[in-house]
Structure formats: C-alpha cells, structure tokens
N, C-alpha and C positions, 0 to 999 in steps of 0.2 A: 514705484513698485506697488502693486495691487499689494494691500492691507488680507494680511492670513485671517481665515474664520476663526482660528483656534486665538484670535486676538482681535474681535471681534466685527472684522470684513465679512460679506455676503459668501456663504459658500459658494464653489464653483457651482457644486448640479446640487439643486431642487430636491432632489429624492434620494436615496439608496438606489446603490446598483441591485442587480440581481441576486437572489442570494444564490449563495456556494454548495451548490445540491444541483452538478449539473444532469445526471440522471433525471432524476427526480423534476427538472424542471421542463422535460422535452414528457412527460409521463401524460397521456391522455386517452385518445377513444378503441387507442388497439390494444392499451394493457385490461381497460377495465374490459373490452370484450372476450379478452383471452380469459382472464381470472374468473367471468361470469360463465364464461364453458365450462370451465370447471366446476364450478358450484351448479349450474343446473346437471352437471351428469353425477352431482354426488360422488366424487369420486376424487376426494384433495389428499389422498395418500397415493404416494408414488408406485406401488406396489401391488395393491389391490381394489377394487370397488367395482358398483354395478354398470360403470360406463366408463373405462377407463381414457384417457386423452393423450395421457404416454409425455407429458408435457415436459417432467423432465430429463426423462431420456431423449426425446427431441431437442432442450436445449444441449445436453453433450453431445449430440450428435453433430451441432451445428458446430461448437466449439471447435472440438478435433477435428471438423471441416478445413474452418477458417483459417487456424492456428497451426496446423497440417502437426498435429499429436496422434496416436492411436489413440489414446485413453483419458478420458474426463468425467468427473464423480461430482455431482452437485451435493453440497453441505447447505448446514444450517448459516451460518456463517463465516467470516474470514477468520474469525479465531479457532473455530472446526476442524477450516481447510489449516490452516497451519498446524494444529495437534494432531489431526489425521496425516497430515505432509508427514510432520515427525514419526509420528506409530509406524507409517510406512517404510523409513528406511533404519528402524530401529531405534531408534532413541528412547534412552531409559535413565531407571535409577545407577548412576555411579558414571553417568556421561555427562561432557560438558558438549555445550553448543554456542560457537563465533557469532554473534548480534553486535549490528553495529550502533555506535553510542547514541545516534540521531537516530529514533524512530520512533513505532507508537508502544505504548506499553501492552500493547497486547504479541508485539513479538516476542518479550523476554518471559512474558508471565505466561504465555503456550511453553513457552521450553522448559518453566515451573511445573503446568498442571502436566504435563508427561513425566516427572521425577526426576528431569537432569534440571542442571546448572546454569544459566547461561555467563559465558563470558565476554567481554566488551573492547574491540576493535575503534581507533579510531577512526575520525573523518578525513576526508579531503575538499579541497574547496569545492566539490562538487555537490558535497552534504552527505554524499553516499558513504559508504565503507570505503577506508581507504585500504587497497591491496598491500601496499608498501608495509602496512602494520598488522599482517596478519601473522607472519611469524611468533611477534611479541606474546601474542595471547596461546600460542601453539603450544599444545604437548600431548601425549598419548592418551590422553583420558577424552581429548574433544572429536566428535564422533561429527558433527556436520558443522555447515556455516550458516546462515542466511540470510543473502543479498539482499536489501530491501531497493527498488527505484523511488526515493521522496518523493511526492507531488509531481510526478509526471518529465522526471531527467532519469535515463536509462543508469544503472550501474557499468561500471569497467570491467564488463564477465572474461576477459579473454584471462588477465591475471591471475581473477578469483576462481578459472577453471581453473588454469594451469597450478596453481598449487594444491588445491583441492586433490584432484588426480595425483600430483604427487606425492601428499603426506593421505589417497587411500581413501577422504570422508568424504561426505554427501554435499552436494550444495539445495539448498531449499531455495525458492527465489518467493518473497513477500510481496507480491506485486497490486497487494488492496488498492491501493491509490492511484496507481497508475496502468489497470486495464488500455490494452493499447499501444504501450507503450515501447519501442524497438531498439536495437542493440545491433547492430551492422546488419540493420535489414531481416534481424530473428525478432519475432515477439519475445518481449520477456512475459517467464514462468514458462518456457521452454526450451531453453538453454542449460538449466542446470539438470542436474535428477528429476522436479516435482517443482513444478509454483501452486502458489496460493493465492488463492481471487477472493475479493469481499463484494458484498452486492448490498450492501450498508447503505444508508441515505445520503454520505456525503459523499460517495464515491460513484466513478465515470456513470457506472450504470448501476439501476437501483431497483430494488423488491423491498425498499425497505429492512429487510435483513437477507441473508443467503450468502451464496458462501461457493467456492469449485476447489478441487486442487483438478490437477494433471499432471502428464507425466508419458514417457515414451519407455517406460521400465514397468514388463508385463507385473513382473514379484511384487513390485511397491505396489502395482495398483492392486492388484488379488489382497492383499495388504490392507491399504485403504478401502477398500470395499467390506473387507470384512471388520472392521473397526470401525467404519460409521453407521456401524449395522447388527451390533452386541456381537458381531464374530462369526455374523451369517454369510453369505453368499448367495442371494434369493435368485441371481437369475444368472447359473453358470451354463445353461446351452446359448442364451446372446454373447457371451465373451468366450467361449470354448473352452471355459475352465472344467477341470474333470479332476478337481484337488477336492479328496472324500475329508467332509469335516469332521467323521472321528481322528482324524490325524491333524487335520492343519487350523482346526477351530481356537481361536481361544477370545476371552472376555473382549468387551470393546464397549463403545459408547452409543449413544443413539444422536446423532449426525444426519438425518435423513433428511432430506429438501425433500418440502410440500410440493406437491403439483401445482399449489398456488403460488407460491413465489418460482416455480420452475415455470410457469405459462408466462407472469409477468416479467420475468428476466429474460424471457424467449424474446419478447416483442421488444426489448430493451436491447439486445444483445443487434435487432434489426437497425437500430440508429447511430451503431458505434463507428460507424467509420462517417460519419457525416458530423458526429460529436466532435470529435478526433478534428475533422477538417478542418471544419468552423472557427474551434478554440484556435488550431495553429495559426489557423490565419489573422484571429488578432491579435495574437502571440507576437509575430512576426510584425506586422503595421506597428505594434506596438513599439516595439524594443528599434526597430528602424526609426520612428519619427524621435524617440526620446536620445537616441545617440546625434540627430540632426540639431536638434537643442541642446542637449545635454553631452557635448564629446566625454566627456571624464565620467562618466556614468558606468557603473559595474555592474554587469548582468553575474547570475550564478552562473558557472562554466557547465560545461557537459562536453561526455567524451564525445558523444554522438549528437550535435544537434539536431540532425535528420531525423533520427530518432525520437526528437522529445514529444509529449503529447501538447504541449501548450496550455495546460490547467492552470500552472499558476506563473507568475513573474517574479521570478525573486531580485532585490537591489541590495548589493551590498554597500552596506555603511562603515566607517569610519571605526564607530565605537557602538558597543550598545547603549548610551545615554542617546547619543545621534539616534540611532535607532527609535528608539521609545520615541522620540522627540516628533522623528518623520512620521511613524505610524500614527501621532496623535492627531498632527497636525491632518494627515492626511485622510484621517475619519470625519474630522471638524467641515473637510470640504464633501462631504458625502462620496468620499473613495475608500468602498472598503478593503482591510489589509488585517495581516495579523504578521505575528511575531510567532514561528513553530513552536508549539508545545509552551509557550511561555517561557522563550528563550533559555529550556534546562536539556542536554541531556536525559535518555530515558535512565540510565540508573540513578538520578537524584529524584526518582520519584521514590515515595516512603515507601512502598512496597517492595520496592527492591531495593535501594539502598541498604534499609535494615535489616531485610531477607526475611521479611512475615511470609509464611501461609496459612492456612487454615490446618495446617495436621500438625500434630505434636512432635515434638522435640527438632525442632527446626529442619523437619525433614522438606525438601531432600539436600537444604544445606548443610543434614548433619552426616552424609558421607564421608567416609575419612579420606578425601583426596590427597595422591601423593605431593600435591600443589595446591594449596589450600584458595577458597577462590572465596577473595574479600575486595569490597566496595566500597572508592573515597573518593574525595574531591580532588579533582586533578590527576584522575588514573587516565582522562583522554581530551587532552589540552586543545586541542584544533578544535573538539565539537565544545566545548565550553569558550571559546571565544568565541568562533564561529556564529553556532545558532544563535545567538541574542544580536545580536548585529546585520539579521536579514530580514526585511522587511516583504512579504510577500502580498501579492495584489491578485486576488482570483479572478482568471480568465471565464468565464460561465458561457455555453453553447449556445446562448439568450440574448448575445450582447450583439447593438445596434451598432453601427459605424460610429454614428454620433456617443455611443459610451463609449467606444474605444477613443476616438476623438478627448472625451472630458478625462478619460483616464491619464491622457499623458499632460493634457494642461494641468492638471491639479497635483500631476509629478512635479513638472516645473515650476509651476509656483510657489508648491513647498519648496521645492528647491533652493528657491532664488530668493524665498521670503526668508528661510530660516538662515540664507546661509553657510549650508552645513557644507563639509568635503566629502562625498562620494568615496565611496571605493578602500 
C-alpha cells in the first residue's frame, strides 16, 4: 500500500489544484473590456453620467431572459439582495424568519440587520433545510422562510412551498452559492417569492462583489427598488410603475450596483452555462470512477441530481474525527477540501448564539415575543452531526481530465491508507 504524505510518502499531485474562485478563474479579456467601457464613457453609476452604457440594466435584462422572471434588480451584494429580498415582502421589527441551521452567516445576520429574528430549522442529509422540521420552529410571529441550495445541491421546494402557502408566509430562496442551480427543471431563486444571487469572489460568477434579487411579484419588486434606492424609484416609465412617491415612499438603503460590477457580471453572466457544464461533468466522472473503486463510498444525496451544479463533492464519513482525519490527509496529498463552515452550525457562531448587535438593549432580540426565541447546543441535532462529518472537494471550471483523474486517486489512497469506514 502506497505510504500516505500526511506520513511522509510522496504526495499524489506536485502542486495545488485550482483554487475555488470558479467565477473568477474563467475572468479575462471580455470583463476587463467591458469594465474599460465603462471607465472611458465616465459613467460607473447606474443612473446617470455623460455616456451612459446601461450595463446594469442590460445585465437584468439578460437575467429575466434566461431565468424567464419578469423582474431582476442588481445590488451591492448577496447580503443586499437578501436584506432588500426581505424589505420587499415585509419583514420587520417583531417578525421572525425560518433559516436553516447549515448556512453562511450572512443569511441569519440579513434577518438581524432588517429587525426580525431569525429562527433555526433543522437539516436533512441533504445539508439543506429539512421540510419535515419546519412545523417545529412555526408560529404566528414568523413571517417568511429562506431556502438556502449549499454549494450547488438544489433544496426540496415542492414541501417548503407547500407549507409556506399554507401557514400564508414568503419563501426567499438564498441561492449565493449556487447560481445555476435547478429544482425539477426550475432555476432556483425563482420558485419561491424572491431569490437572492451574490457575485462574491467565491461564488459561480463574480464582480468581485455584487449582488441581484428577483422575483415574478410586481409589489416586492416596486418594494425592492425602492429600498436599494433610499425609497426612490428613478426609472418608473421602464417598469410602468405610475406609484406617486408622496404616497408609497419611504426610507431605504443605498444598494445600487455600479455599472462597473454590472458590465463585469454581464460578461460573467456569458460563461454560466459552460461553467455549469464543465463542473458537472467532472462532478459526474468523478463520483462514477470513485464508486468503481470505492462501492461503499457516500456521496451527499440530492433531491434532484439533474439539478445539481457540480461545484462541489461532498463524502460523507463515519465520524467527524474520520473526518478531520480524511481532510488532512487529503491536503498532505495536494487535494484540496474543506470541512463547511468548520464543521459548526451557523447559530454557534458568537454573533448569533449570544444575539450581539450593534444597537442597544439587545434590540431586535429585545421584542417581547409571545415565544421567546433562544439559542443552544443541540436545538438541531442532524446539522450538528451532520456538517463536521462531510468532507468536501471543489470541483473548479479550470479542472484538466488529468485533475480530475488525481482527484479520485488521492480519494482512494486516503482511503485505503487511512483505513477509515465511509458513509
């Protein structure tokens, strides 16, 4: 048996994979020429200037093309579109909002800086929200939910409609991560009320920062427009709004995407289904040659795998020690992985565990709900086992046959070097 690097045998690959910035890593001579149109027409606000390029109204336009939406609003970014998601179908002081236990912390701390609550939903072995548990957390005071897809495995939306609809509240879909991403043949962030896109560095597609919601609900979007806009509405003859702001105005944030990051997400927004391709397909070689070697091998499930984007491979292990154990080994051989979030739950992060914010008197913790909403270890037992126990390996749109090739030897090897039981 081939001697493990992490014991000091010859790594499998010579170098690092690609790094996990798959946007970002296809980025070259059609962004800088869009972003340089922009700079020479002088004119990197969306709204006004002496040459204007229109760049981020042409990326919404291209959105709700592709994604067949009426309505797409480009933000600063995915924590923006998630705050402006929420503004739009009201979310406030004295509401709570369904977040599930497995995400980033910018989903529960947007349902902070709007003045609600957020409450926390178990997983399923999916990683996603699990529907089975959303009663649990249910009562009159929660005002939406929001579906997150992890790293590129669609959510269970037919459930998370169907009770939605029936207890009345919004669904928001979180879809930062997983641009591209499909649900019985629907993009997700257009299934529910409103998704949220991030255009972040590490995600599908990138400006470095930036941000969309959408939405097929005229109100949310007049909503969201005028909330990432101090409460304006600058351009109601293109959307036929004829709502007079002495009446329907009120305070809001300034959210506005640059024509600079709207030019460079345009020509980003050109390579998503070839991104999308690409990954699947070593997604797919992948997870096929490792069940060829490896039968007892446990992929993370998905409702839909037609649907998934293929960004990342998750393997579940045994235990999270096994865990820690495969990911070390499996760096030592130059295959890079990580452990989600460092195998916690987003409420055991100190910001929300203890419920700091920056305003006084622990507002907007200090509502008097008729249900008081407090945060422990062990209020969602599936994602606390769960996430520390899956090892994930990024698929990157950059990878050569031959990395896909050293990706699954250097599975097996650990595999076989360490030992360990699978699954």
């Amino acid at each position: 048996m081939e001697k493990l690097a992490i014991h000091g045998g010859e790594p499998l690959r010579k170098g690092p994979l690609p790094p996990n910035y798959p946007g970002a890593m296809l980025m070259g001579e059609a962004e800088a020429i869009a972003s340089a149109d922009v700079i020479k027409a002088r004119s990197p606000f969306r709204y006004y200037g002496p040459d204007m390029q229109h760049a981020v109204r042409r990326l919404e336009e291209r959105m709700c093309s592709d994604f067949g939406v009426p309505y797409s609003l480009g933000v600063t970014s995915g924590t923006a579109a998630l705050i402006v998601a929420l503004r739009a179908v009201g979310v406030g002081y004295g509401d709570k909002v369904i977040v599930p236990a497995n995400t980033f912390v910018a989903t529960p701390g947007s349902v902070i800086c709007c003045n609600a609550v957020p409450v926390f939903a178990d997983i399923d072995d999916t990683m996603n929200i699990d529907p089975n548990d959303l009663e649990r957390v249910m009562d009159d005071e929660v005002k939406a939910i929001i579906a997150v897809p992890i790293i590129g495995t669609p959510c269970d939306m037919d459930p998370i409609m169907e009770f939605a609809r029936k207890h009345n509240i919004a669904v928001i879909e979180d879809v930062a991560q997983s641009c591209g991403v499909k649900y019985k043949g629907k993009y997700q962030g257009t299934i529910g009320d409103i998704g949220a896109f991030s255009f972040q560095i590490n995600k599908i597609l990138t400006a470095g920062e930036g941000g969309a919601v959408m939405t097929r609900e005229r109100s949310y979007f007049e909503r969201a427009l005028r909330y990432h806009d101090q409460g304006n509405i600058r351009e109601k003859d293109l959307y036929g709004i004829d709502s007079p702001d002495d009446l329907y105005a009120f305070a809001g944030q300034n959210y506005r995407m640059s024509e600079l990051s709207g030019a460079v997400v345009l020509e980003q927004w050109n390579k998503l289904e070839g991104i999308i391709a690409h990954m699947k397909r070593c997604w797919n070689a992948a997870r096929s040659a490792l069940l060829a070697e490896l039968p007892g091998i446990r992929f993370r499930p998905s409702p839909d795998e037609d649907g998934e984007l293929g960004s990342n491979l998750g393997i579940v292990l045994s235990s999270a020690d096994e865990a820690k154990q495969f990911s070390d080994a499996l760096e030592a051989e130059n295959i890079s992985n990580y452990i989600l979030y460092g195998g916690n739950p987003v409420y055991n992060f100190p910001q929300i565990i203890h419920q700091r914010t920056a305003d006084r008197d622990g507002f907007p913790f200090n509502y008097p709900f008729k249900r008081p909403v407090r945060y422990t270890a062990g209020m969602c037992p599936k994602a606390e086992d769960l996430i520390p126990r899956v090892v994930f390996i990024p698929i990157s749109p950059v990878l050569a046959d031959i990395d896909v090739e050293q990706i699954v030897a250097g599975i097996v090897k650990v595999y076989r070097g360490l030992q360990i039981g699978l699954g």
